[in-house]
Structure formats: C-alpha cells, structure tokens
C-alpha positions as CSV (number, residue, x, y, z in Angstrom):
1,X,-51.4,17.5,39.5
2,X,-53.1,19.8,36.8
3,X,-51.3,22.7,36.2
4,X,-52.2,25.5,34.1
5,X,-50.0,28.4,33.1
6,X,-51.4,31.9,33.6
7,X,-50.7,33.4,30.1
8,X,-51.1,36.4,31.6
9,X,-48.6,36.3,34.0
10,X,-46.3,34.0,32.5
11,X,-44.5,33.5,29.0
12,X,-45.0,37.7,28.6
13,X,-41.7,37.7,26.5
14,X,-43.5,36.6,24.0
15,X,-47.2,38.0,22.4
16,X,-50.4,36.5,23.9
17,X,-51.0,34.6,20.8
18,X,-47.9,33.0,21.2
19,X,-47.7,31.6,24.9
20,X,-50.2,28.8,24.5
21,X,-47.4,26.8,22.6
22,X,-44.8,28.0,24.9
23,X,-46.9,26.9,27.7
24,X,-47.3,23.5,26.1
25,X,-43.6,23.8,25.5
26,X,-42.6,23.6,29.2
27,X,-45.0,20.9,30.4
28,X,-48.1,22.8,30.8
29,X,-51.7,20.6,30.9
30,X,-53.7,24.2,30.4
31,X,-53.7,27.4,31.0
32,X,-56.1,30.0,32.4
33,X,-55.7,33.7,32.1
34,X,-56.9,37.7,33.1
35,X,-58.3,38.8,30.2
36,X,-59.2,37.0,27.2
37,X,-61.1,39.8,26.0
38,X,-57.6,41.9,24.0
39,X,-57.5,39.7,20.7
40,X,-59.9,38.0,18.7
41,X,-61.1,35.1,20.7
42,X,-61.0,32.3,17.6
43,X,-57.7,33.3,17.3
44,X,-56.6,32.2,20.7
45,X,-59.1,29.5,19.9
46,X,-57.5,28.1,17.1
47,X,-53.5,28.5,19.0
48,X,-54.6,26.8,21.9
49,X,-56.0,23.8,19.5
50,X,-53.4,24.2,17.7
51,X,-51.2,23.5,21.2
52,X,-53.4,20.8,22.8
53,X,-54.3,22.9,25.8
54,X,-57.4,23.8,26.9
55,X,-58.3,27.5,29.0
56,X,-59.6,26.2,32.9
57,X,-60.0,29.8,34.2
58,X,-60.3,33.6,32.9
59,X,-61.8,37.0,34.5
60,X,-65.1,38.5,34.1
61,X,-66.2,41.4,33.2
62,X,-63.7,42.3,30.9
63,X,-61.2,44.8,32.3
64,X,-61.7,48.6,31.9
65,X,-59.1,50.1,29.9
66,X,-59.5,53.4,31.4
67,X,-58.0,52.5,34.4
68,X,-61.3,52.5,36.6
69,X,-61.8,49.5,38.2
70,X,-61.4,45.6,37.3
71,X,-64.1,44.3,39.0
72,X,-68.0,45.3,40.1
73,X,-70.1,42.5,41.2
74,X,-70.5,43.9,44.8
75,X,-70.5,47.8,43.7
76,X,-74.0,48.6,44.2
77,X,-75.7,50.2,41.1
78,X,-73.7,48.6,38.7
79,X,-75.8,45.3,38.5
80,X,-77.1,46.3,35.0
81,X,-73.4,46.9,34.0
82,X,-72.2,43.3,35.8
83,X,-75.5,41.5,33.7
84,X,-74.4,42.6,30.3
85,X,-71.0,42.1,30.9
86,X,-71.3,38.6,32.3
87,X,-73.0,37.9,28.9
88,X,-70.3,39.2,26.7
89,X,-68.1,37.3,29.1
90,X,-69.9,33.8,28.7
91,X,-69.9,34.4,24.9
92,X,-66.1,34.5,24.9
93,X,-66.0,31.1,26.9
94,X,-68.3,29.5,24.8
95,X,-66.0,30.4,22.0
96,X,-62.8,28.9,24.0
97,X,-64.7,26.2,25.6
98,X,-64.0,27.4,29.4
99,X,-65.6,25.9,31.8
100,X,-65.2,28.6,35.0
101,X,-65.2,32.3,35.1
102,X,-63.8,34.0,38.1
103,X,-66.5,37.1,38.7
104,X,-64.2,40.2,39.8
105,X,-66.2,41.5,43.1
106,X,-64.5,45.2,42.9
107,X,-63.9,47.8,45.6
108,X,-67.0,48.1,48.0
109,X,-68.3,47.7,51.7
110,X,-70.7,46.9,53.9
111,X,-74.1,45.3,53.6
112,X,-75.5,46.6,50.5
113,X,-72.4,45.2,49.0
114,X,-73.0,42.0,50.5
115,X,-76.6,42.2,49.0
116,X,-75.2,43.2,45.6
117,X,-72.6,40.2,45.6
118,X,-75.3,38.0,46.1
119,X,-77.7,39.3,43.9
120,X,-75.1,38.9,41.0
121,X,-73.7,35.1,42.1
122,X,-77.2,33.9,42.4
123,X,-78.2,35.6,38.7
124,X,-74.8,34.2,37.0
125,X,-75.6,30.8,38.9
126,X,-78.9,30.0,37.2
127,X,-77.9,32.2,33.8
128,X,-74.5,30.9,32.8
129,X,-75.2,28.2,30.2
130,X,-72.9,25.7,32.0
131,X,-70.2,27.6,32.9
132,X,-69.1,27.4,36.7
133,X,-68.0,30.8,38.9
134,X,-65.8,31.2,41.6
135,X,-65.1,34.5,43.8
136,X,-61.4,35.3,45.2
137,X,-60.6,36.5,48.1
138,X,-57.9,39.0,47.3
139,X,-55.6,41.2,49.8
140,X,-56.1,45.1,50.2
141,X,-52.8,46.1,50.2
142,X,-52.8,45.0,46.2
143,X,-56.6,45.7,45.8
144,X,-57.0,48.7,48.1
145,X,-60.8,48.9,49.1
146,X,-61.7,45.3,47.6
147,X,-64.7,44.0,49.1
148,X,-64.0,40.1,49.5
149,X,-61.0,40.4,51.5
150,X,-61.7,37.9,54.2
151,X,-62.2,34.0,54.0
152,X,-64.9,34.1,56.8
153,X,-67.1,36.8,54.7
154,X,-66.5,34.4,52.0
155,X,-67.6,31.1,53.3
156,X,-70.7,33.0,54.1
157,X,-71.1,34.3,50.9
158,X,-71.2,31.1,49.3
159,X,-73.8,29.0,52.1
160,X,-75.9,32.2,51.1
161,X,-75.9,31.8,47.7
162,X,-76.2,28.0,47.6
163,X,-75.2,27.5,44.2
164,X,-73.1,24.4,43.5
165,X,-71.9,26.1,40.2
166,X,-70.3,28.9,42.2
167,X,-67.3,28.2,44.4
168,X,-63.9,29.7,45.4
169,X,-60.5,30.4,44.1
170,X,-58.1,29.9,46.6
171,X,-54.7,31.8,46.0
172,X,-51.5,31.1,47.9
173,X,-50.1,34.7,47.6
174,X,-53.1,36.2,49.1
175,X,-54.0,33.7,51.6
176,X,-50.8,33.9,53.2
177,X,-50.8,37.7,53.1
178,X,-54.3,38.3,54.8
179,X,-53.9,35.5,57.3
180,X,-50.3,34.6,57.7
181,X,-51.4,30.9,57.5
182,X,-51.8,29.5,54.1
183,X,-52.6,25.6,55.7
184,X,-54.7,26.5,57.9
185,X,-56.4,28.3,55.5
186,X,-57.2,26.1,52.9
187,X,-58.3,23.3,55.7
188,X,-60.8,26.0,56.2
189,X,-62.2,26.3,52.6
190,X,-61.3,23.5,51.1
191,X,-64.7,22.4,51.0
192,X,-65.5,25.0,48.9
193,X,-62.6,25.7,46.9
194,X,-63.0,24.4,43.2
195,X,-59.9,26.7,41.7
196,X,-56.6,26.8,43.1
197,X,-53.7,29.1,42.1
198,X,-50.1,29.5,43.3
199,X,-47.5,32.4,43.7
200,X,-44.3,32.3,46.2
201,X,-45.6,33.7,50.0
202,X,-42.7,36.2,49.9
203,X,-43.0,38.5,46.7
204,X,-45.8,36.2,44.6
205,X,-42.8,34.3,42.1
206,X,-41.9,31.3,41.4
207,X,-43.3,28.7,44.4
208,X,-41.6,29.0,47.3
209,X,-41.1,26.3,50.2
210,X,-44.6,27.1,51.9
211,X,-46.3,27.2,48.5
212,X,-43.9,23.4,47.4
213,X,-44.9,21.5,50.6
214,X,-48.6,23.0,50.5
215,X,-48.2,21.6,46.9
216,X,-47.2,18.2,48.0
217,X,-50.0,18.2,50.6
218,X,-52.9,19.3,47.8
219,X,-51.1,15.9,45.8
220,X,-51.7,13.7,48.6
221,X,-55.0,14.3,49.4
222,X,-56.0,13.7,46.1
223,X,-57.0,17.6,44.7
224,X,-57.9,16.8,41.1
225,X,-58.5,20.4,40.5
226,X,-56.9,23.1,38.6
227,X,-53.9,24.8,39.9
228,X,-52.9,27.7,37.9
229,X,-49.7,28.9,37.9
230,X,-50.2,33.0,38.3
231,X,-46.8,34.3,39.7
232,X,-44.9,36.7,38.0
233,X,-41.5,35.2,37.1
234,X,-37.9,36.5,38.9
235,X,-36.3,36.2,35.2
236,X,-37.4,34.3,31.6
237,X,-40.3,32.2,32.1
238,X,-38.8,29.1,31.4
239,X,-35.3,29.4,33.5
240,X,-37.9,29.2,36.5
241,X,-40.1,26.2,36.0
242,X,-37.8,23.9,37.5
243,X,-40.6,23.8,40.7
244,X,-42.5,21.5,38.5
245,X,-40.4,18.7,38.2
246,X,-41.2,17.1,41.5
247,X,-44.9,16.7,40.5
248,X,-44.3,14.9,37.0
C-alpha cells in the first residue's frame, strides 16, 4: 500500500517547506497536496529530493485567493480562464515531476455545465504533456452548489470523454457522505478510479473502522494505486498515524 501524505492537510504545525521530511519521517512513500502554487515550486522541488518522496497528486487551477471559487472546469464561460490556468498548472508539475492533476469542476448545474466539463477534460486530455487528470466527486454540504456531486453523473462523464488519461479520485469522506455506502461505492467505480484518498466517515480524521477494513479490502485486491492521506488530524500529526502500522 502506497500512501502519500496530504501536506496540505497534514504536518500543518510545521511550514509547507518543511512537511516533506516530516512526511518521510513518519513512513510516508509520497505525498500529494492542494496547492502547490504558494512557494516557489524548485524549492519544494529540491525538499522533496532532498526527502526521497515524490508529489502523486495536487489541484488545478491554482486556488483564488480572493475567496471566489476553487474550481471552474464546468462554469460555463470561464473555459478561456480554465485553458490558461491548466497551462500554468502543468508547468508547476513539470517542475515537481507529478504525474496527475485533479481538475477542480467548481460550482455549476445542468447541461451546459455538463458540456463545459467535457469540453475542458477532453482539451486537458490531448494537451497535458503526459500528465494524467482525475475529477472528484465531492459532497454539497462542504462544496455547496458543486457540480460533480454524484458518482452516476460521473461515470458518465468519464464514458463521454473517453480519455484513458482522465480518471477519478475516489474519497472516503465524501463517498460515504453522499451515498451512505462507501463499499458499494467504490465496487461501482472502481473501474475507473486511478486516485484514492482517505478521511474517517464520521468527521473526515484519522481512518476510522469503515475507512481501515475498506483499507484492508483495497490491499487484497491488489490496488497499486495512490492512496493519499487527506484528513485533518484530531491532535499533532504524528500522535495519529498509528492507523498505518497494520499496512507496513
């Protein structure tokens, strides 16, 4: 089992520049992360060298600081935005050698939005120099108004696009939350699902007991996959990685 830590979400008592050693510290293969986009990327280059890890995962488009919205490849009439965005988004990967870039959908609905999504996965899947993409369905309760908020509309999403560079990230936290069945769920994409990542069922912490036996079942199937760790931690980072012992 691969798992990466969300510096992000995890190691945040220390500076970003910092976590990639803590990560490698407490067992970590490689980490993945939100936003990249906040110090200057061969600096994190040369710390996560420097740590032995490499980055499996990080958003696109870079986030707006404003406070507007963190995602817009379904928000119609922002496709010029999403194109030039994407690029500056593939230049910071080349830089850290990341292989996948999750493309942030945003709030939007109904068929134009659909149109838009498909528009954008479909130009990022012949345009992205290597790099792989995965969409996320994510609940509404933390996104309000987020467009790809069912696994159905997303299944469909993906057979229309037909890319085999763009797949999807599969979360514990909000698969449980939308449909109150994380196995199920994942039988139903797993097909499809290059990018896993966990939080606890109950309030998104540490791994809980539905998120530890889904993680014994992902073991013996044989996922060879990422599975980033992107929780956010009951206490210090490191008092709560004890979940990972049983997967060493």
């Amino acid at each position: 089992m691969k798992f990466a830590a969300n510096l992000t979400t995890l190691f945040t008592e220390t500076p970003l520049l910092e976590r990639p050693a803590a990560a490698a510290g407490a067992g970590f293969a490689g980490v993945e992360m939100h936003d990249p986009y906040g110090v200057a990327v061969q600096d994190l280059r040369d710390r996560l060298v420097w740590a032995g890890l490499p980055v499996c995962l990080f958003n696109a488009p870079p986030p707006n600081y404003t406070g507007g919205e963190r995602g817009w490849a379904a928000v119609p009439g922002l496709e010029t935005r999403f194109r030039r965005d994407l690029d500056r988004a593939l230049r910071v990967a080349q830089v850290l050698k990341c292989p996948r870039l999750h493309l942030m959908c945003g709030a939007a609905e109904g068929p134009e939005a659909r149109a838009t999504l498909v528009r954008n996965l479909r130009h990022a899947a012949t345009s992205g120099r290597g790099t792989a993409f995965t969409i996320e369905v994510i609940n509404r309760t933390d996104r309000p108004g987020w467009f790809l908020a069912d696994f159905d509309l997303a299944l469909d999403i993906l057979v229309e696009v037909g890319a085999p560079n763009v797949g999807l990230q599969f979360d514990t936290w909000h698969a449980q939350r939308i449909t109150g069945d994380l196995a199920a769920t994942w039988e139903k994409v797993r097909p499809v699902a290059t990018h896993v990542q966990i939080g606890a069922t109950t309030d998104r912490g540490e791994p809980d007991a539905p998120v530890l036996d889904f993680l014994h079942a992902l073991g013996a199937e044989g996922w060879d996959g990422w599975v980033g760790a992107e929780y956010t931690p009951r206490g210090a980072t490191r008092d709560g990685l004890g979940w990972m012992s049983g997967f060493h």
